[in-house]
Steps between C-alpha positions, in 0.01 A plus 500: 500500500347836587194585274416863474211730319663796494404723220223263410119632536242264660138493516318332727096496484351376893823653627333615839494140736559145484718411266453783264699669804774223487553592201513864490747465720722246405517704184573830668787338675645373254530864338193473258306848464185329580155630421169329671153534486224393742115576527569510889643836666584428846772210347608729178600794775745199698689422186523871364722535811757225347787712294484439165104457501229648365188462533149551333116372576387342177196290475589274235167412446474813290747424194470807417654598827760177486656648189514903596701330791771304274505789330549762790774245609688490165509870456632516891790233371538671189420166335423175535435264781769217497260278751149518517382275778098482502429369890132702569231269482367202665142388656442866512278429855274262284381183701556144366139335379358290239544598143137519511510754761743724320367857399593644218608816669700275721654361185535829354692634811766208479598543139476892473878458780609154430487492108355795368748744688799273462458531142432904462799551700697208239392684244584844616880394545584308213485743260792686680687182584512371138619863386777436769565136420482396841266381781311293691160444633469259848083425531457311789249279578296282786427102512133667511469380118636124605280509830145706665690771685328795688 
């Protein structure tokens, strides 16, 4: 069975390494128009080179930002995004220590990407994706909430 994208729009938030990357991709080879945002340059320029990619530097911290980005990518598409997949977040370079030890600006830092973000960009899409009666939305996760992690 051969599955294929083609004619489908993707979005794809921590598109620029790891497995944000992967994903990009995958998606682009399988004949997805794919659209990916990254707050890191130097990786956003590598997959702008991949046909069928574009690219943008969003900090999706700012959900202000996060949404002017869905909606940059559904007026390129001329409508919705069929698969939102919201990758960008993680330890954000924040050290594992004691709950006690925990700043709030540390705190701050890891919801404004992980949750916050996630959900601006969420927002941003469905409104589109209902009026089209399709979509999906792929948030991935870490063990980190199971487990300490970085």
């Amino acid at each position: 069975m051969q599955i294929r994208f083609d004619d489908h729009v993707v979005a794809v938030t921590g598109g620029g390494g790891g497995f944000g990357r992967a994903i990009v991709e995958t998606f682009a080879g399988l004949g997805a128009r794919v659209f990916a945002c990254d707050r890191a340059q130097p990786a956003l320029e590598a997959i702008a080179a991949i046909p069928g990619v574009t690219a943008e530097l969003v900090d999706l911290e700012d959900r202000a930002a996060a949404a002017d980005w869905v909606g940059g990518v559904e007026r390129a598409a001329g409508g919705a995004i069929g698969v939102l997949v919201n990758n960008a977040g993680g330890s954000m370079g924040i050290l594992h220590s004691p709950i006690e030890d925990v700043t709030d600006a540390d705190w701050d830092v890891l919801f404004a990407t992980n949750l916050h973000g996630t959900f601006a960009v969420c927002r941003a899409a469905a409104r589109a994706m209902k009026q089209a009666r399709r979509g999906r939305f792929i948030n991935i996760s870490s063990g980190s909430g199971l487990r300490p992690s970085l």
